[in-house]
C-alpha positions in Angstrom: 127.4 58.0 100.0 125.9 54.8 100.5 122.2 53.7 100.0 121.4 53.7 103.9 122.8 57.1 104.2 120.9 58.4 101.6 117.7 56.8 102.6 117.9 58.7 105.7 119.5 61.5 105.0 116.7 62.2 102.4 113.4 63.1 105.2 115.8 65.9 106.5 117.4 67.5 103.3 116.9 69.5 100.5 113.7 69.5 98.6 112.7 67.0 101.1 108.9 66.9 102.6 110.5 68.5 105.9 111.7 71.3 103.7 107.9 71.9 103.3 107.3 71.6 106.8 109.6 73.9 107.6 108.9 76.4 104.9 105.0 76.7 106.4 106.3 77.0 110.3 108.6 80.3 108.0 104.9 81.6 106.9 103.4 81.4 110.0 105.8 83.0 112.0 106.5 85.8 109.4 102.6 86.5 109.3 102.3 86.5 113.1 105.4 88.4 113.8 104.8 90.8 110.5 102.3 92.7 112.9 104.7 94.7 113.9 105.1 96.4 110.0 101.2 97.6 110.6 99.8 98.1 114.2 101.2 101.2 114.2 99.7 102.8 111.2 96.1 101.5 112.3 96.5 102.7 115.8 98.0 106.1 114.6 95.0 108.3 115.1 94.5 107.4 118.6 97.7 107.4 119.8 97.9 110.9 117.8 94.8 111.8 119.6 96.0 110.4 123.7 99.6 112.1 123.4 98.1 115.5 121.9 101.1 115.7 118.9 100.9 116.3 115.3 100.1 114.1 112.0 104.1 114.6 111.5 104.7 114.0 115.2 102.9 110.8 115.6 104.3 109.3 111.8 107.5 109.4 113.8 107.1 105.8 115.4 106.1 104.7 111.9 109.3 106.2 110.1 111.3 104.9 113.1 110.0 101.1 112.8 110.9 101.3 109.3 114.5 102.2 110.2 115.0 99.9 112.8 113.5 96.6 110.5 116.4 97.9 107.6 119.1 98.3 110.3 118.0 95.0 112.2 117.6 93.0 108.9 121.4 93.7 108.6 122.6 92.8 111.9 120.3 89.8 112.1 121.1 88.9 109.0 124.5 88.2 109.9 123.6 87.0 113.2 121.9 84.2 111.6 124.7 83.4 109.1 127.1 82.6 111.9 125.0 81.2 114.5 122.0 79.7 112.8 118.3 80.9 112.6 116.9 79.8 116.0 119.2 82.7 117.8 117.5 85.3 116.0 114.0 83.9 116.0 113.9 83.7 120.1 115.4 87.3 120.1 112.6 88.6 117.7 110.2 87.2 119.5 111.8 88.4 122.7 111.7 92.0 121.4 108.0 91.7 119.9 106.7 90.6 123.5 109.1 93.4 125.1 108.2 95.8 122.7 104.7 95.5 122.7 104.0 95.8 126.2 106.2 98.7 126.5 104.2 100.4 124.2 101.1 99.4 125.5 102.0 100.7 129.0 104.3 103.6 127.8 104.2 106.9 129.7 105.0 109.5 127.0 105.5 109.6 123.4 108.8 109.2 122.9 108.9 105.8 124.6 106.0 104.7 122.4 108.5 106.0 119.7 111.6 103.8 121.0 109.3 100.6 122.1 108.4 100.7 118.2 111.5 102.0 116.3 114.3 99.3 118.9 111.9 96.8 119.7 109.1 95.8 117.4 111.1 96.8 114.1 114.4 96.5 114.8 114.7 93.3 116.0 110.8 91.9 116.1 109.8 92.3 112.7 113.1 92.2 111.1 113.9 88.9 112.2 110.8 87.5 110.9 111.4 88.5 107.4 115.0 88.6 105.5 116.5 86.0 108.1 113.9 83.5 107.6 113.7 84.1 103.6 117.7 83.6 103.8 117.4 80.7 105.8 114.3 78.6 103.4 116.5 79.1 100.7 119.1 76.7 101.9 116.7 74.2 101.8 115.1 74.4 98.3 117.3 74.0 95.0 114.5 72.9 92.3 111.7 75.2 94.1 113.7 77.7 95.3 112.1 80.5 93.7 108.3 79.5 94.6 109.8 78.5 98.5 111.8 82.3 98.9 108.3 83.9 97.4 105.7 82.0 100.0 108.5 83.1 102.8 108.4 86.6 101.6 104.7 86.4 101.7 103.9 86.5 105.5 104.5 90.5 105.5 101.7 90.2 102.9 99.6 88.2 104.6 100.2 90.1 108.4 98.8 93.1 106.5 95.8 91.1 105.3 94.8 89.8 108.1 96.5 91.6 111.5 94.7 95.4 110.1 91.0 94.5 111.1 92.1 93.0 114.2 94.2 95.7 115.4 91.3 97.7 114.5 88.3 96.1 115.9 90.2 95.6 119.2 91.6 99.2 119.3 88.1 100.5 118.8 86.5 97.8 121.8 89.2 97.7 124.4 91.8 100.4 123.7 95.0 100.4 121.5 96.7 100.3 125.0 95.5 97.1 125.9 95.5 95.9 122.2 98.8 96.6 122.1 99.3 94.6 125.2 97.6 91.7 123.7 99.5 91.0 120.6 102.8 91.0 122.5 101.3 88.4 124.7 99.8 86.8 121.4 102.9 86.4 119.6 105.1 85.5 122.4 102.7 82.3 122.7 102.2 81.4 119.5 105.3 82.2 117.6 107.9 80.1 120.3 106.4 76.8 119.3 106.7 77.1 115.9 110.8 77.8 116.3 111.2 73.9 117.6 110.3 73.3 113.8 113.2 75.1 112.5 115.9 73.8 114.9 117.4 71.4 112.2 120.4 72.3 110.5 121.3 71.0 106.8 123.5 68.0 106.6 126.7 68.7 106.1 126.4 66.4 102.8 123.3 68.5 101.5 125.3 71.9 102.2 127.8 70.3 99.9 125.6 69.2 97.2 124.3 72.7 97.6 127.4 74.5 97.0 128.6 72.5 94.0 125.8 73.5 91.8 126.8 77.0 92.5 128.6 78.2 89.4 127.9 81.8 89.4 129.9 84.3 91.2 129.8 88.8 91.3 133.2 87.9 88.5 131.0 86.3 86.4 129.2 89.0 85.7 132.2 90.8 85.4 131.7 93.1 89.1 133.6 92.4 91.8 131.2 91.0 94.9 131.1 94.9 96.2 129.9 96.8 93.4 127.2 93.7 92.7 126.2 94.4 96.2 126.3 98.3 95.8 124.3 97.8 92.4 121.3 95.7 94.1 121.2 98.1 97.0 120.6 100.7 95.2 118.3 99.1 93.4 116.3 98.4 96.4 116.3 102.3 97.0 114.8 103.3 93.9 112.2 100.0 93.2 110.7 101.2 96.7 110.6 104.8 95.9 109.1 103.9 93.1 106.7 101.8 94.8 106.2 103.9 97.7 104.2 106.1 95.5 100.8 104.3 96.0 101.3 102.5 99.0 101.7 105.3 101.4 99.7 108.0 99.3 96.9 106.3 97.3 94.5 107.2 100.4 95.3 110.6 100.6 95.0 110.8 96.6 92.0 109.2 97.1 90.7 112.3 99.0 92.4 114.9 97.3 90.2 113.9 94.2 87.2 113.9 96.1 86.4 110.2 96.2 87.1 110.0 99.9 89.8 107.7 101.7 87.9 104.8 102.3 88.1 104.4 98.5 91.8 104.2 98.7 91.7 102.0 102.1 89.9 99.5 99.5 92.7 100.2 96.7 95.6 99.3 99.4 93.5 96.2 100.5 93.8 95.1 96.4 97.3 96.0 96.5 98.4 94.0 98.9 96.3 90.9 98.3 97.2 91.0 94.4 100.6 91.7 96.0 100.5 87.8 97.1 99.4 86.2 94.2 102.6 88.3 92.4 104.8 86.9 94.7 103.5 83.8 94.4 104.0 84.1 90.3 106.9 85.7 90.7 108.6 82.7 92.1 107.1 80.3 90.1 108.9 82.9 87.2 112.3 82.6 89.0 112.4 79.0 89.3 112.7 79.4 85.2 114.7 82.4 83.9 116.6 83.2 87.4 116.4 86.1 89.7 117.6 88.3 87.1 115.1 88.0 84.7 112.3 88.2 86.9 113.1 91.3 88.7 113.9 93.0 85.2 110.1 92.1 84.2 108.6 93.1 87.7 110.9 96.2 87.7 109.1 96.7 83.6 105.6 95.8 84.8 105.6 98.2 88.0 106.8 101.0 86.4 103.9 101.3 83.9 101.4 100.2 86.6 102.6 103.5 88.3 102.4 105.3 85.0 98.9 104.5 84.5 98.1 106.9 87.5 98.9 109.6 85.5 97.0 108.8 82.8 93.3 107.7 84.6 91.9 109.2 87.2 88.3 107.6 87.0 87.7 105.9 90.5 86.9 103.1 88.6 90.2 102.8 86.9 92.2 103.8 89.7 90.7 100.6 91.9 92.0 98.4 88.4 95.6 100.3 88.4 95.7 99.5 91.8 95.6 95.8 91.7 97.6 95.5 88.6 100.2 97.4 90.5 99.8 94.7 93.6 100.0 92.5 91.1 103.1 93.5 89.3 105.0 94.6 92.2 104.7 92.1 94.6 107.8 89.9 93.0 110.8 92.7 93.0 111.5 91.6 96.7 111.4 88.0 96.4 113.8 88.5 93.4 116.9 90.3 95.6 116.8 86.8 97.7 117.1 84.6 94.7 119.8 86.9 93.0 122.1 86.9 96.5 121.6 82.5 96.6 122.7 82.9 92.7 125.7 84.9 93.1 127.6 84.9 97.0 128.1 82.1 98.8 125.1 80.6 101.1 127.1 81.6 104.3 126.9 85.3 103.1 122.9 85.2 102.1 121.5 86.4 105.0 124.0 89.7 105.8 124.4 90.4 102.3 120.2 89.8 101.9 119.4 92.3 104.7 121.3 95.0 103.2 119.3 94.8 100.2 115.9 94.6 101.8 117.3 97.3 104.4 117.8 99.5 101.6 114.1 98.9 100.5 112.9 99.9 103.7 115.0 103.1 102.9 113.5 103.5 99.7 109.8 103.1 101.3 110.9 105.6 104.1 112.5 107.9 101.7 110.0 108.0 98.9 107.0 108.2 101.4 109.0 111.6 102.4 109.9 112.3 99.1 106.5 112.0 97.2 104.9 114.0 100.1 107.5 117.3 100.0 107.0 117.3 95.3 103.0 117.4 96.6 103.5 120.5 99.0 105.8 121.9 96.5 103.6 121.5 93.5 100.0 121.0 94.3 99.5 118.0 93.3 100.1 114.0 93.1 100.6 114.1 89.3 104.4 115.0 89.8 104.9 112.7 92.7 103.5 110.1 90.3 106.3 111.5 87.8 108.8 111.5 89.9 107.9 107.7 91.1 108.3 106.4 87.6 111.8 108.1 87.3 113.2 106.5 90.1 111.6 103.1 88.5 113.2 103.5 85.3 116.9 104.1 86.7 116.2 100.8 88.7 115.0 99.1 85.3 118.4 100.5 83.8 120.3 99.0 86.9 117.9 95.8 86.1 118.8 96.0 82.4 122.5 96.0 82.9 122.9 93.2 85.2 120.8 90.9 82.8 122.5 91.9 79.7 126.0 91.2 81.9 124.8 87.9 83.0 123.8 86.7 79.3 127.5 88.4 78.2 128.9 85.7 81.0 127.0 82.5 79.7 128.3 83.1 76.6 132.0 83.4 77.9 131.4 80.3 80.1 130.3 78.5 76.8 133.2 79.2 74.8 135.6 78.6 77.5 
């Protein structure tokens, strides 16, 4: 390549200021469009309270949306592989704006249900998240780890800030028209921000990208299926595991006569140490590899969720909780890092959003889970238990892949 091509090449590619650009324009549009992961839980006690259904009844949108994102995050996933990102961002957006004013205006339950479960998660929010963390990496190779992480971080950060608003306009106009709004919202604010992606990587950069990959599922001595069926699993149990808290802390909260706006405060630490993990986390991964880091977040979760066994104290449990924000936050960062490491680039984003579709399972299913050992015992303290089983068979899965990855070096050394 000659000097000239290089010199302009260079504002465009990899690790380039653009890169930057684009990876902020990623943030944005996975914080607006990451509203769709939590209006529904804050508007759930008046759309419970308009429709006349039951607690269990009116979860059902929420259960639904968390299907749809894992079965969307698949199919988009793919979408994007073969047809680039801008295809899938314009469809998100198209099914947020649909969605949300379908819900706002819907007749009866069950279309709140579908307008939630098809529309806002299946192909809104899932678009917004695994695609566009798929779609950074191709564009970072020294900072990869630190760019997949601030990607990951708009679900974070649409929890942070979208929950008050959805709130405070719920309680003043209506979670009808609230509902209404944000559809409008995103639809305006989020189609601007696509014209920043529309770029493609050189074909030289996609090049220089794929000769630095060495690694492959053989190397560590799988084939590329049972790597795949080993990290999916592993997104099962890290988010049973980690479901534990999240979805029950408030009602623990209660249940040991603290009240549950203790544990609203406790999930608020959660996810705002949950950031500065995934910040960390990729910082971490940038150093000793996706492997590594998801073997010491998989370590570091696993005795944050042990610790609410031991303390109960409300002032200990608000500490637990943010050292379990803060040691969780990098697991999901890690699966993105691990796919670039070992498939092919034009495989990251299907392969990527059967991982994180599987830790949507693992929320949905240990959510369940953890609530069926409470009915059956009594209590949270076996729920807690049974959390830090399912996060020490993913730390085994963790454990093996790292010790078969060292086991490859060393074979790649002496050949």
């Amino acid at each position: 390549m000659s000097h000239t091509e290089t010199a302009h090449a260079a504002p465009s590619g990899i690790d380039s200021t653009y890169a930057w650009v684009r990876l902020t324009a990623s943030l944005l549009l996975g914080t607006i469009g990451g509203v769709g992961m939590w209006s529904a839980v804050v508007i759930l006690p008046a759309v419970q309270k308009e429709f006349e259904v039951g607690r269990g009844t009116a979860s059902l949108p929420i259960m639904l949306l968390m299907i749809g994102f894992g079965i969307g995050g698949v199919v988009l996933g793919r979408v994007a592989d073969r047809v680039g990102i801008i295809p899938v961002l314009l469809a998100g957006i198209a099914a947020l704006g649909l969605g949300y004013v379908w819900a706002g205006l819907a007749p009866s339950f069950w279309q709140f249900v579908v307008a939630n479960g098809l529309f806002i998660g299946g192909f809104g929010c899932a678009a917004v998240f695994g695609p566009l963390m798929a779609d950074i990496s191709h564009w970072f190779h020294r900072n990869r780890g630190i760019a997949v992480a601030i990607a990951a971080m708009g679900n974070y950060l649409a929890a942070t800030i979208w929950s008050p608003i959805v709130q405070h306009f719920t309680a003043s106009h209506g979670w009808r028209a609230t509902m209404v709004g944000i559809g409008i919202f995103c639809v305006v604010t989020m189609l601007p921000l696509t014209l920043v992606l529309r770029r493609k990587v050189a074909a030289h950069d996609v090049k220089a990208n794929a000769a630095r990959v060495t690694l492959t599922p053989e190397s560590l001595g799988l084939t590329p299926r049972s790597l795949q069926g080993l990290l999916m699993f592993a997104g099962i149990a890290c988010c049973v595991a980690m479901s534990m808290p999240q979805v029950h802390i408030v009602a623990y909260c209660g249940d040991l006569g603290y009240g549950t706006a203790p544990g609203a405060v406790m999930l608020s630490l959660m996810m705002g140490f949950g950031m500065v993990s995934r910040l960390a986390s990729g910082y971490m991964a940038d150093r000793i590899g996706g492997l590594g880091t998801l073997m010491i977040s998989s370590i570091a979760q696993g005795v944050a969720v042990a610790l609410y066994l031991a303390f109960t104290s409300l002032p200990s449990l608000y500490v637990i909780s943010a050292l379990f924000g803060l040691f969780q936050g990098g697991l999901v960062p890690s699966y993105a890092i691990i796919i670039r490491t070992y498939y092919p680039a034009n495989e990251a984003g299907a392969r990527l959003g059967m991982v994180l579709g599987c830790t949507m399972l693992g929320m949905a299913l240990g959510g369940w889970m953890n609530g069926v050992v409470f009915d059956l015992t009594g209590s949270y303290a076996a729920a807690f238990l049974n959390g830090v089983l399912w996060n020490v068979a993913h730390a085994v899965v963790c454990a093996f892949l790292l010790l078969r990855s060292r086991g490859g070096q060393q074979r790649m050394a002496l050949a």
